[in-house]
ChimeraX commands (.cxc) that place a marker at each C-alpha (Angstrom):
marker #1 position -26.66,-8.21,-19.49 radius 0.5
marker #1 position -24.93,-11.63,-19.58 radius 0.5
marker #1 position -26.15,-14.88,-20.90 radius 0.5
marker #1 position -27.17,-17.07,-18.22 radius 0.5
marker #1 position -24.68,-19.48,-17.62 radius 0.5
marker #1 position -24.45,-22.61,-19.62 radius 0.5
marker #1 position -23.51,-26.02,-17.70 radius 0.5
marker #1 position -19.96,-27.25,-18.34 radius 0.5
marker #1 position -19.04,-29.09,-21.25 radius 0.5
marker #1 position -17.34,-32.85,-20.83 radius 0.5
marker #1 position -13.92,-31.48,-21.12 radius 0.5
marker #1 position -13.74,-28.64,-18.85 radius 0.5
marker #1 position -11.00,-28.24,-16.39 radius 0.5
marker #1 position -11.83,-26.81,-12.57 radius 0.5
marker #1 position -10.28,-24.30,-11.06 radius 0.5
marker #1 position -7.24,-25.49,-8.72 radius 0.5
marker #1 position -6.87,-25.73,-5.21 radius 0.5
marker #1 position -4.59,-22.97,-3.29 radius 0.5
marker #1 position -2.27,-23.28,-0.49 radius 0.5
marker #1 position -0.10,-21.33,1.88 radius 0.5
marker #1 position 2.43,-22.21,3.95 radius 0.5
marker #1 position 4.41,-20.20,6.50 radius 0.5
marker #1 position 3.56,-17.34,3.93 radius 0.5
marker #1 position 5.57,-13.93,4.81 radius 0.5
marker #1 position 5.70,-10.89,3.40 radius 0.5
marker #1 position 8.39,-7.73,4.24 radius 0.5
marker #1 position 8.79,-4.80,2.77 radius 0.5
marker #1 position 12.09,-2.72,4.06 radius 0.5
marker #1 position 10.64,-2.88,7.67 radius 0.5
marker #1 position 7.34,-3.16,7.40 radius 0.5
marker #1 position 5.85,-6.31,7.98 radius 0.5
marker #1 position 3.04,-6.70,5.71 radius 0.5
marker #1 position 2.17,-10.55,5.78 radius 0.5
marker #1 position 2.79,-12.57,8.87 radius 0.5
marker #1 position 2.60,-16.89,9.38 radius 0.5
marker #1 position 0.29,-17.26,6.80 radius 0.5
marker #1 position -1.17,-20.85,6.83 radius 0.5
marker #1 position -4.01,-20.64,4.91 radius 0.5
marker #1 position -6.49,-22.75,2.01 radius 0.5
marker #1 position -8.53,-22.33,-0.61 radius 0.5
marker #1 position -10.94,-25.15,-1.55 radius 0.5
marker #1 position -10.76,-26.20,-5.51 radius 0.5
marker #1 position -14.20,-24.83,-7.20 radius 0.5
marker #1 position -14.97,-22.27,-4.14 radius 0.5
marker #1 position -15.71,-18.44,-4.52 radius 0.5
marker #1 position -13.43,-17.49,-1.15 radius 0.5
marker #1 position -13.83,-13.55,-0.84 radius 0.5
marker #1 position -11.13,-11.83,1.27 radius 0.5
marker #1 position -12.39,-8.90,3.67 radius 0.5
marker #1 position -10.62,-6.78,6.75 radius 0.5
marker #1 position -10.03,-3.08,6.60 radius 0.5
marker #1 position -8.00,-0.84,4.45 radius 0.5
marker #1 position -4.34,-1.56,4.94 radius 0.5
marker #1 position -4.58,-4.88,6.55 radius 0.5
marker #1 position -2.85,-6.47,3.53 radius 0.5
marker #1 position -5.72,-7.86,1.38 radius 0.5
marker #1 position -4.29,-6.77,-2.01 radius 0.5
marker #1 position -0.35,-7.82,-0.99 radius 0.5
marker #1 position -2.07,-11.23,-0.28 radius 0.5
marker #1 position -3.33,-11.55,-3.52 radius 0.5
marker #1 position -0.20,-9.75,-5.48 radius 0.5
marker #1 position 1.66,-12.57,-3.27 radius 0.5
marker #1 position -0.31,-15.44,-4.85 radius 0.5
marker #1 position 0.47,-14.01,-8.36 radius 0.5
marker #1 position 4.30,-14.27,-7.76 radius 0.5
marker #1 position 4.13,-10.08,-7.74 radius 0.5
marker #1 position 5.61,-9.64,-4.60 radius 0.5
marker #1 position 9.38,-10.69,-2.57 radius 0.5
marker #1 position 7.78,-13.75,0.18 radius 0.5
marker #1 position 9.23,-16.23,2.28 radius 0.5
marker #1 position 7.40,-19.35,2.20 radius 0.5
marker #1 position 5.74,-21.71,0.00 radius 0.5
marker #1 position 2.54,-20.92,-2.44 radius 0.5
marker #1 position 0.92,-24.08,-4.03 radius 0.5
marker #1 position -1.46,-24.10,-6.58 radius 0.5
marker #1 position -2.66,-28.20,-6.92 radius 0.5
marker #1 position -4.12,-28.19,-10.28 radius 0.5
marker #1 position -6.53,-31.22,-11.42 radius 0.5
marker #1 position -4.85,-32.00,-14.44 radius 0.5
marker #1 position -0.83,-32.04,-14.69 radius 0.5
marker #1 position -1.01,-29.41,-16.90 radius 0.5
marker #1 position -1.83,-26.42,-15.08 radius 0.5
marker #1 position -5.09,-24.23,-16.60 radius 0.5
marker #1 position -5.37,-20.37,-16.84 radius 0.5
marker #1 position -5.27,-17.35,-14.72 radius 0.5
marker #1 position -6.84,-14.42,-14.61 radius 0.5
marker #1 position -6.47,-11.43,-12.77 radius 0.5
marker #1 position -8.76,-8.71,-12.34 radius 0.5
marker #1 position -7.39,-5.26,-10.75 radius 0.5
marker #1 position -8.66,-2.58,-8.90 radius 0.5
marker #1 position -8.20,-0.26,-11.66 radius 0.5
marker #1 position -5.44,0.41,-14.54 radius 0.5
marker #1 position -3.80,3.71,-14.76 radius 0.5
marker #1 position -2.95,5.24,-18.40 radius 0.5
marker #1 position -2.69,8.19,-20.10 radius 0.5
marker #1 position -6.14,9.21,-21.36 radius 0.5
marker #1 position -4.93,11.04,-24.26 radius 0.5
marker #1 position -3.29,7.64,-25.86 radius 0.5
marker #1 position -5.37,6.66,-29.12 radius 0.5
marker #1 position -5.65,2.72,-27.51 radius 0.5
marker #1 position -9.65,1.52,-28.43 radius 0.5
marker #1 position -11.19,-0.96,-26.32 radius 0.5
marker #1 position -10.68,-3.15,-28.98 radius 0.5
marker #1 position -6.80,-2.47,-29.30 radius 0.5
marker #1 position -6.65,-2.91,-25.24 radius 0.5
marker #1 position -8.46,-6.01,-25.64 radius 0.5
marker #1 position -5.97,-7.22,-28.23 radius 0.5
marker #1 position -2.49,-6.14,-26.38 radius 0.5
marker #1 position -4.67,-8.06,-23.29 radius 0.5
marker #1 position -4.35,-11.28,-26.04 radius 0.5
marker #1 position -1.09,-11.23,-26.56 radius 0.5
marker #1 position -1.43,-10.40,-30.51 radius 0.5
marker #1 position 1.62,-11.29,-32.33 radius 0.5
marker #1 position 1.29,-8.52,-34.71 radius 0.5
marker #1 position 1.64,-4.45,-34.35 radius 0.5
marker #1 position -1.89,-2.74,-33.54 radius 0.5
marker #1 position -1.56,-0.49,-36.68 radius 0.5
marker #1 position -2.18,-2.96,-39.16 radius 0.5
marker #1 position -5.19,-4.28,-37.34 radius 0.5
marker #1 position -6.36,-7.01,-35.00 radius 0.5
marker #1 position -7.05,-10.45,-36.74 radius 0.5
marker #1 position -10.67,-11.30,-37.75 radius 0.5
marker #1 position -10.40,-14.47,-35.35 radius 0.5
marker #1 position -8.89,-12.32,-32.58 radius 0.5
marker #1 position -11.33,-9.47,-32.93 radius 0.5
marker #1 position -14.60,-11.98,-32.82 radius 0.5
marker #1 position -13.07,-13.15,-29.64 radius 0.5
marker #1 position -12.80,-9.89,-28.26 radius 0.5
marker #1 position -16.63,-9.31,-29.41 radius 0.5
marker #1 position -17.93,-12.24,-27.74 radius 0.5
marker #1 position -16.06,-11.27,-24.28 radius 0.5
marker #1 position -17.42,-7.43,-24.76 radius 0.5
marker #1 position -20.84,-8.92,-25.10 radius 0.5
marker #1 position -20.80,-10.87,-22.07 radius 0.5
marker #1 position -19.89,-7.97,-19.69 radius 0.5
marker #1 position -22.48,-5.67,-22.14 radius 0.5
marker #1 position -19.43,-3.51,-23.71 radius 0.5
marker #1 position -19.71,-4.77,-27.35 radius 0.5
marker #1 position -21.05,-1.37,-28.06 radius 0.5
marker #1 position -17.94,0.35,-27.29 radius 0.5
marker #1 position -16.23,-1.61,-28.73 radius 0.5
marker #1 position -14.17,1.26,-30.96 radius 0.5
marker #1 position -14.14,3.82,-28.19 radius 0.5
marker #1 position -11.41,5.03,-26.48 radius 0.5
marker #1 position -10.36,3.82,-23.20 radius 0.5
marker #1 position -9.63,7.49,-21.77 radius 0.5
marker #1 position -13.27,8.38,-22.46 radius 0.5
marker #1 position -15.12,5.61,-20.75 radius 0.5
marker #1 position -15.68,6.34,-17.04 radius 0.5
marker #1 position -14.93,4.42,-14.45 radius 0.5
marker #1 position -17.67,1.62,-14.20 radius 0.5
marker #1 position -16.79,0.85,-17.74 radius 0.5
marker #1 position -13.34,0.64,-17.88 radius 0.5
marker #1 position -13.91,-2.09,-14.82 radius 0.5
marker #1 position -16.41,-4.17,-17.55 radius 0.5
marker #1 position -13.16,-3.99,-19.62 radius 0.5
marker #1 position -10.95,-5.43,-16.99 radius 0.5
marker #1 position -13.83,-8.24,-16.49 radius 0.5
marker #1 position -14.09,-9.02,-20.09 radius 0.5
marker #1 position -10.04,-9.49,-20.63 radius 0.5
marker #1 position -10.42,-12.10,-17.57 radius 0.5
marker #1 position -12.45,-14.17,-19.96 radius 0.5
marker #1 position -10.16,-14.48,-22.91 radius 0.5
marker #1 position -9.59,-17.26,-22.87 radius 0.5
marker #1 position -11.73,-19.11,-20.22 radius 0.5
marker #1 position -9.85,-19.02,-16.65 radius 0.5
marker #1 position -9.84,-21.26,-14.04 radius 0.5
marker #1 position -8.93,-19.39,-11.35 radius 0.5
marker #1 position -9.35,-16.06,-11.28 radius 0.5
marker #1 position -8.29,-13.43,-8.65 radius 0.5
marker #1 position -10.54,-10.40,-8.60 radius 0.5
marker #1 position -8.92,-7.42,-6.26 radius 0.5
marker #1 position -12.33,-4.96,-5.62 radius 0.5
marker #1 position -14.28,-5.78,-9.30 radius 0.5
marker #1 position -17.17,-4.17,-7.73 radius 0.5
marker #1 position -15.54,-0.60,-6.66 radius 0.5
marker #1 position -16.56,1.32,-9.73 radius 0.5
marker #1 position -19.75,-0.87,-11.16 radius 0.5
marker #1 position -23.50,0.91,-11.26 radius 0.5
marker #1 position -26.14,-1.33,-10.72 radius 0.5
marker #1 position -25.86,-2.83,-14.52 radius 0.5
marker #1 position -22.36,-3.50,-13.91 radius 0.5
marker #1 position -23.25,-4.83,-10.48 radius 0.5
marker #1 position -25.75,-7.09,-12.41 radius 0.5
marker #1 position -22.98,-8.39,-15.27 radius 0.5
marker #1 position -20.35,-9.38,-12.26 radius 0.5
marker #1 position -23.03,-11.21,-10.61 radius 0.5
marker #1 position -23.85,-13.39,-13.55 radius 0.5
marker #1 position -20.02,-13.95,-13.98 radius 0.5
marker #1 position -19.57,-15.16,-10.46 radius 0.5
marker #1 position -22.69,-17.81,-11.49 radius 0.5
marker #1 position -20.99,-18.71,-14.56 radius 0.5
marker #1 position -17.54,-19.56,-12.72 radius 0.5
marker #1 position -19.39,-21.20,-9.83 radius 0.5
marker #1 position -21.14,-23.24,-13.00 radius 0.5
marker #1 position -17.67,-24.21,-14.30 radius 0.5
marker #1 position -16.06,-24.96,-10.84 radius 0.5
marker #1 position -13.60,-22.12,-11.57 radius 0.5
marker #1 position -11.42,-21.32,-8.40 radius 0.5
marker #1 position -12.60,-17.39,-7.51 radius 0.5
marker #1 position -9.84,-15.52,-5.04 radius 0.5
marker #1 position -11.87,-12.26,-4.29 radius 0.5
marker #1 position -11.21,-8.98,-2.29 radius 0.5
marker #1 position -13.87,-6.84,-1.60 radius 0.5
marker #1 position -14.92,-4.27,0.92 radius 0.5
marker #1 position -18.56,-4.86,-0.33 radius 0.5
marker #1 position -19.94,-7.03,2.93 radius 0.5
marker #1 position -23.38,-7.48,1.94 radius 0.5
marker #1 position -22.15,-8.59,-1.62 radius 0.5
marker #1 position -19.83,-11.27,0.03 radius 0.5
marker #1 position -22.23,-12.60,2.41 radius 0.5
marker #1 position -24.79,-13.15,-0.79 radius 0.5
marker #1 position -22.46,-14.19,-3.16 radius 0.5
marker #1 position -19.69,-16.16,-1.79 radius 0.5
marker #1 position -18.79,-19.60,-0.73 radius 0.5
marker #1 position -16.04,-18.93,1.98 radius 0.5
marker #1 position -14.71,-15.69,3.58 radius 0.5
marker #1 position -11.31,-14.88,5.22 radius 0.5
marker #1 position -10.93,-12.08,7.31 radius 0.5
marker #1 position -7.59,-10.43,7.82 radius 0.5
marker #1 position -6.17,-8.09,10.53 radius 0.5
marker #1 position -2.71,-6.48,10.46 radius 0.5
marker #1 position -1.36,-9.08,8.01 radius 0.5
marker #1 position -2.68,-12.07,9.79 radius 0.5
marker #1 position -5.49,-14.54,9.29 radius 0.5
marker #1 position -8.09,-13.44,11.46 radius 0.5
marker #1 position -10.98,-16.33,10.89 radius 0.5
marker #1 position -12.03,-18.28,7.90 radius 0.5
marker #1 position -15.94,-18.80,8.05 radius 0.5
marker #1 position -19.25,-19.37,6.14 radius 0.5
marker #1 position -20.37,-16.07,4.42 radius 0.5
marker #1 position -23.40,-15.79,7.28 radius 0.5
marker #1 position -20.61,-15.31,9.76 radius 0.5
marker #1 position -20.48,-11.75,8.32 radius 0.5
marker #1 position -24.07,-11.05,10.00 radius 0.5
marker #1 position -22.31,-12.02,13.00 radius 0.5
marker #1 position -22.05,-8.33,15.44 radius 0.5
marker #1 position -19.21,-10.42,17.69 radius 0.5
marker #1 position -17.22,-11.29,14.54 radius 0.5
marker #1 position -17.59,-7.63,12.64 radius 0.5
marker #1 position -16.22,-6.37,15.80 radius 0.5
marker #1 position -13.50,-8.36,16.38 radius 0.5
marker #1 position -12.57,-7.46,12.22 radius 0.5
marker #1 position -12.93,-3.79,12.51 radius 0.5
marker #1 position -12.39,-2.46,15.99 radius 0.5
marker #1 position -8.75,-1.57,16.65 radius 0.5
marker #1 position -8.42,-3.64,19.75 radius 0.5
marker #1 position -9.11,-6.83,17.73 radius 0.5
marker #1 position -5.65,-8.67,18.37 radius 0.5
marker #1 position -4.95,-11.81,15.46 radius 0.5
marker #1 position -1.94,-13.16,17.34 radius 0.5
marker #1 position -4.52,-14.55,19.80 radius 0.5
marker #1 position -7.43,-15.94,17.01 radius 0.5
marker #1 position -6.64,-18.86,14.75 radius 0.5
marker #1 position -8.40,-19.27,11.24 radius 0.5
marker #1 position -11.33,-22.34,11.54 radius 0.5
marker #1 position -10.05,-25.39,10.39 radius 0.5
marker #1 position -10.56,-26.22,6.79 radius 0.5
marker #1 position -11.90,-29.65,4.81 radius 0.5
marker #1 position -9.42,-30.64,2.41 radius 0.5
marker #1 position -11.31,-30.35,-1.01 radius 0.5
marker #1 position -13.24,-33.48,-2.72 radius 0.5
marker link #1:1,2 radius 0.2
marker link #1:2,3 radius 0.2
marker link #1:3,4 radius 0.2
marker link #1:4,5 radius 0.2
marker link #1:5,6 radius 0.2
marker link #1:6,7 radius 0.2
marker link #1:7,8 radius 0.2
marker link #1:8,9 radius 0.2
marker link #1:9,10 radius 0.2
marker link #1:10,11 radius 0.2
marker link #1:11,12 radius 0.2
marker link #1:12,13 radius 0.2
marker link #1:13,14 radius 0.2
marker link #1:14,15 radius 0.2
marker link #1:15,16 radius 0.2
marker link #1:16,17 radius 0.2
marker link #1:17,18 radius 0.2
marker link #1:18,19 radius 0.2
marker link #1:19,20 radius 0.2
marker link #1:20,21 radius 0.2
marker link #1:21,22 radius 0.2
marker link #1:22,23 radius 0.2
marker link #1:23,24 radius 0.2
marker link #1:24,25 radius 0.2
marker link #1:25,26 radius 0.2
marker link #1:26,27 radius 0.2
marker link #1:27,28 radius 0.2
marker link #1:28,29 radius 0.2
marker link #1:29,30 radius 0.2
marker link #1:30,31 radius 0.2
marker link #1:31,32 radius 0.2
marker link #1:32,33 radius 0.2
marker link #1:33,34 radius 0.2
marker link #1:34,35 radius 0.2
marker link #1:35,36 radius 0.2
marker link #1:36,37 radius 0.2
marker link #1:37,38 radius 0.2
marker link #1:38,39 radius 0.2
marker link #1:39,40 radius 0.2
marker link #1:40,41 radius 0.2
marker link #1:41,42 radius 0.2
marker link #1:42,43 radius 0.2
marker link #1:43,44 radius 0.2
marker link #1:44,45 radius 0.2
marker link #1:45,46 radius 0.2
marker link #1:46,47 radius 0.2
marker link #1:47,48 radius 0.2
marker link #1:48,49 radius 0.2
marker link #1:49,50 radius 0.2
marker link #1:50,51 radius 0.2
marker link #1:51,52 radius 0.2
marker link #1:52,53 radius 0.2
marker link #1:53,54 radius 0.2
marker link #1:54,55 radius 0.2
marker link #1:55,56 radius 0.2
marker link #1:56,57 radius 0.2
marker link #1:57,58 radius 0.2
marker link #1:58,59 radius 0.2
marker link #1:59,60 radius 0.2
marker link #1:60,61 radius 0.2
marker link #1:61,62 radius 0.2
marker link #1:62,63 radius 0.2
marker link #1:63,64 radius 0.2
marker link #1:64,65 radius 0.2
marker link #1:65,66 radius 0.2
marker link #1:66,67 radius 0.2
marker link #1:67,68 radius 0.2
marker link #1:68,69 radius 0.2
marker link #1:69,70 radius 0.2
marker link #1:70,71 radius 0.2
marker link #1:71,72 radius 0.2
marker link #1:72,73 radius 0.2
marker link #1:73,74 radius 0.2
marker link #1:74,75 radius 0.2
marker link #1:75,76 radius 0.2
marker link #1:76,77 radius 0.2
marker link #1:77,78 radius 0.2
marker link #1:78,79 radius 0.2
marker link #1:79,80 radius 0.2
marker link #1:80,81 radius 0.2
marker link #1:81,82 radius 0.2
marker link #1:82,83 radius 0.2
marker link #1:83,84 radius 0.2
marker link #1:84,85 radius 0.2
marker link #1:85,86 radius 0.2
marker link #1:86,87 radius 0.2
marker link #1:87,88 radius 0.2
marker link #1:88,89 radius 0.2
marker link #1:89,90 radius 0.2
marker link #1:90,91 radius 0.2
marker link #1:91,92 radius 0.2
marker link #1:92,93 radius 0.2
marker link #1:93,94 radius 0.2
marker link #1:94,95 radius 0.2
marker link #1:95,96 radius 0.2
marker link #1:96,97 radius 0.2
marker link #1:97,98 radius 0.2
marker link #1:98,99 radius 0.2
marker link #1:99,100 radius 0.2
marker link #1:100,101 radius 0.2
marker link #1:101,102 radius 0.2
marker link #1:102,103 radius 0.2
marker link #1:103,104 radius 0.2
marker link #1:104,105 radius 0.2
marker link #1:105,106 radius 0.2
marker link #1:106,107 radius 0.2
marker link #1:107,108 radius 0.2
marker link #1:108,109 radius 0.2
marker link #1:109,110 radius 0.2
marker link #1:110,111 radius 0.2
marker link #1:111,112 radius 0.2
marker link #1:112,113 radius 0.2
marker link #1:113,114 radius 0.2
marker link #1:114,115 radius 0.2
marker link #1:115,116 radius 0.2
marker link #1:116,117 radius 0.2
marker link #1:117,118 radius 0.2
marker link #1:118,119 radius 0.2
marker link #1:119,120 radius 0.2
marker link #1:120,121 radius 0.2
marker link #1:121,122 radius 0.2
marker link #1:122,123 radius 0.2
marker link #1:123,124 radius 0.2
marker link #1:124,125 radius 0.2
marker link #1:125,126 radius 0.2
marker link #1:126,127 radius 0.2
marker link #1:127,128 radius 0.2
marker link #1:128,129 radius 0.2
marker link #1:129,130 radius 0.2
marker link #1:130,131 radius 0.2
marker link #1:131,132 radius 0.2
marker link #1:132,133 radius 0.2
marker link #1:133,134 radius 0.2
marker link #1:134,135 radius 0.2
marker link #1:135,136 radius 0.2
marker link #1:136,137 radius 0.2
marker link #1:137,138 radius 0.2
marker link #1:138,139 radius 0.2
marker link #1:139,140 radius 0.2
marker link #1:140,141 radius 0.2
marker link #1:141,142 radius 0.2
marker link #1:142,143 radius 0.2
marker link #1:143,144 radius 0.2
marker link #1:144,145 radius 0.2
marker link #1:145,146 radius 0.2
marker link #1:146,147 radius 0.2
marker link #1:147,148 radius 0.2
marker link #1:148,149 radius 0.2
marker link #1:149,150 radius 0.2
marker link #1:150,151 radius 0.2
marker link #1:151,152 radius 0.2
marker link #1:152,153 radius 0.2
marker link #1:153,154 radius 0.2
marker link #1:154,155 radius 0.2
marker link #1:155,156 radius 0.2
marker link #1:156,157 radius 0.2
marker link #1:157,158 radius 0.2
marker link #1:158,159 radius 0.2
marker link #1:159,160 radius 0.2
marker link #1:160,161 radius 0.2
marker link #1:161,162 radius 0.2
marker link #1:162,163 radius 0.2
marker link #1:163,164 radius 0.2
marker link #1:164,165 radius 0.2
marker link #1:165,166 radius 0.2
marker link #1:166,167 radius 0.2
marker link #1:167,168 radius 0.2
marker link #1:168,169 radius 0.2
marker link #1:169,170 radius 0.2
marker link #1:170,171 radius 0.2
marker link #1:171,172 radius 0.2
marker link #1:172,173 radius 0.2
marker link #1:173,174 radius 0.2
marker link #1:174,175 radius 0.2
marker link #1:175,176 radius 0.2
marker link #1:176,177 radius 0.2
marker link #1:177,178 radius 0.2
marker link #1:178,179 radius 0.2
marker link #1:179,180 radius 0.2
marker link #1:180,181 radius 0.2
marker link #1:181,182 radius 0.2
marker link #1:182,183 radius 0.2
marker link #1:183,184 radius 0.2
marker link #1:184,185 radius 0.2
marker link #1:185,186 radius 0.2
marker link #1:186,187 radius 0.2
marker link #1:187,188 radius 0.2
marker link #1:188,189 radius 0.2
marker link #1:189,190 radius 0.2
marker link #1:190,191 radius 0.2
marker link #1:191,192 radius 0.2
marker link #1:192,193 radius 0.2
marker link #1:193,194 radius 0.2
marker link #1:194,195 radius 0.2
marker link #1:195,196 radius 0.2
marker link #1:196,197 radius 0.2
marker link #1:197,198 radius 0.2
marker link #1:198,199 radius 0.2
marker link #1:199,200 radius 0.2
marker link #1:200,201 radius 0.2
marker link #1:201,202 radius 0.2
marker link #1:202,203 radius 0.2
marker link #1:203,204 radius 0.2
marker link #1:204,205 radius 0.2
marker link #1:205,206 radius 0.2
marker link #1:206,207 radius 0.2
marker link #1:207,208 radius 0.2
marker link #1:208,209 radius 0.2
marker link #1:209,210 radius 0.2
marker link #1:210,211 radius 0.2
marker link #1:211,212 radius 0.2
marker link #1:212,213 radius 0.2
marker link #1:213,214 radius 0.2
marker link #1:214,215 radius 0.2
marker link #1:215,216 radius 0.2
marker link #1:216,217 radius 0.2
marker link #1:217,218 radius 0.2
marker link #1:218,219 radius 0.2
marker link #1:219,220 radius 0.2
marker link #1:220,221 radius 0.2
marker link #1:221,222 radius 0.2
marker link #1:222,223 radius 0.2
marker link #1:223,224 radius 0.2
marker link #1:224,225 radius 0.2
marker link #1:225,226 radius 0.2
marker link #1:226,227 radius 0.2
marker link #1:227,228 radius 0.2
marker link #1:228,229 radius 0.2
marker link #1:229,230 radius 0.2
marker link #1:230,231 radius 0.2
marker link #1:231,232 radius 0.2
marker link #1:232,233 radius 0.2
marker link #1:233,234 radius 0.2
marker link #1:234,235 radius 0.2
marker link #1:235,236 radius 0.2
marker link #1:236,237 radius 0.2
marker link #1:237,238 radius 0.2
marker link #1:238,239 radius 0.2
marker link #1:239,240 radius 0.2
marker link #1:240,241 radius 0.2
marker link #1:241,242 radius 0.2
marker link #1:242,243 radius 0.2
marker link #1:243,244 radius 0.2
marker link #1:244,245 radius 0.2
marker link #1:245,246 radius 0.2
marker link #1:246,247 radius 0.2
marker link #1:247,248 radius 0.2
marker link #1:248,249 radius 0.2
marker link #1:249,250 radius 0.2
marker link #1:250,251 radius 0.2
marker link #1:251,252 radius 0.2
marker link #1:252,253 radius 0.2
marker link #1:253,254 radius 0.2
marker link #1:254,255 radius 0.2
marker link #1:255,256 radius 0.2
marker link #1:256,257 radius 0.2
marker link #1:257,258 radius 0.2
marker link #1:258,259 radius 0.2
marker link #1:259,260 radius 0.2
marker link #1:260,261 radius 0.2
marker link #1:261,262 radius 0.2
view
């Protein structure tokens, strides 16, 4: 389990806030992102739901600068330095036969300026230690990644998005492989960011989780903004309908309008 999360220190930084404008996204001719207008409050956990295919994942690939868009992305930072990202994927593909520890993923993950075979530095490995410990993986420290199963190797992923401390983080379905302990250990991370006023950008087909655990939602539909609402909205039959059923049409539905942040 996690520690519980300690209140920020004088000189933290919080997360930024995030804006789209006029946001499209083509690829050959499919249309994947259309007119995106769209916020994100500085310091808000804002979960993204709609069904598969509707372009959740390009959205957030889009925000990272992974993908070919028209438009403009913003990120307004507090400070005029900008802070750290992190990114947390659905899952990483690699060859489970490759001799790569934990530890040695954790280090590549850091950017080490020195080959893996002669050894991660003691500072570097103590860092990796303390992030293992925080998503309960410290124990495995030494074990290969192609043996842990799937649940684990999602820990992993969470544990490289704390090293070093992020303020905004994008999380694309964290909770997809977890069991109940991991379930436990992403919950106390989404406290500790909430703590720290960390910016959260999370996709998740998990409704029940979002409605609990988030801030905001945004619902999308066939590449377009369907609403932005409350979490409690998801309880909502009307609204669940008009995000899952085929007939739902976006052209006609306009996100809610959204406070500028504080």
């Amino acid at each position: 389990m996690s520690a519980a999360p300690a209140s920020p220190g004088p000189g933290f930084i919080p997360g930024p806030a995030l804006r789209l404008q006029g946001v499209n996204l083509q690829l050959g001719a499919t249309r994947i992102l259309q007119d995106m207008d769209w916020q994100v409050n500085a310091g808000e956990i804002h979960a993204l739901v709609g069904p598969n295919g509707c372009g959740k994942s390009s959205l957030m690939k889009t925000v990272l600068g992974m993908m070919p868009h028209t438009g403009q992305i913003t990120l307004h930072w507090p400070l005029p330095a900008p802070g750290v990202l992190a990114y947390v994927p659905q899952a990483i593909e690699a060859d489970r036969t490759l001799p790569m520890t934990v530890q040695d993923f954790m280090g590549c993950m850091l950017q080490q300026q020195r080959p893996l075979y002669l050894g991660l530095r003691r500072a570097v490995r103590e860092r990796i230690l303390q992030g293992l410990e925080r998503v309960g993986m410290a124990h495995k420290a030494s074990r290969r990644m192609g043996d842990l199963s799937g649940g684990e190797r999602q820990r992993v992923l969470l544990a490289q998005s704390l090293l070093p401390p992020a303020q905004f983080v994008l999380l694309d379905e964290p909770m997809a492989a977890l069991d109940r302990a991991g379930m436990q250990v992403f919950e106390s991370l989404l406290a500790q960011w909430r703590q720290s006023r960390a910016t959260v950008l999370w996709v998740e087909h998990d409704l029940a989780a979002v409605r609990r655990l988030a801030d905001r939602v945004t619902a999308l539909s066939r590449g377009r903004l369907l609403w932005t609402r409350e979490p409690a909205a998801l309880g909502d039959a009307d609204m669940l309908l008009q995000l899952f059923a085929h007939t739902a049409s976006p052209e006609n539905t306009r996100p809610e309008p959204q406070q500028e942040a504080a």
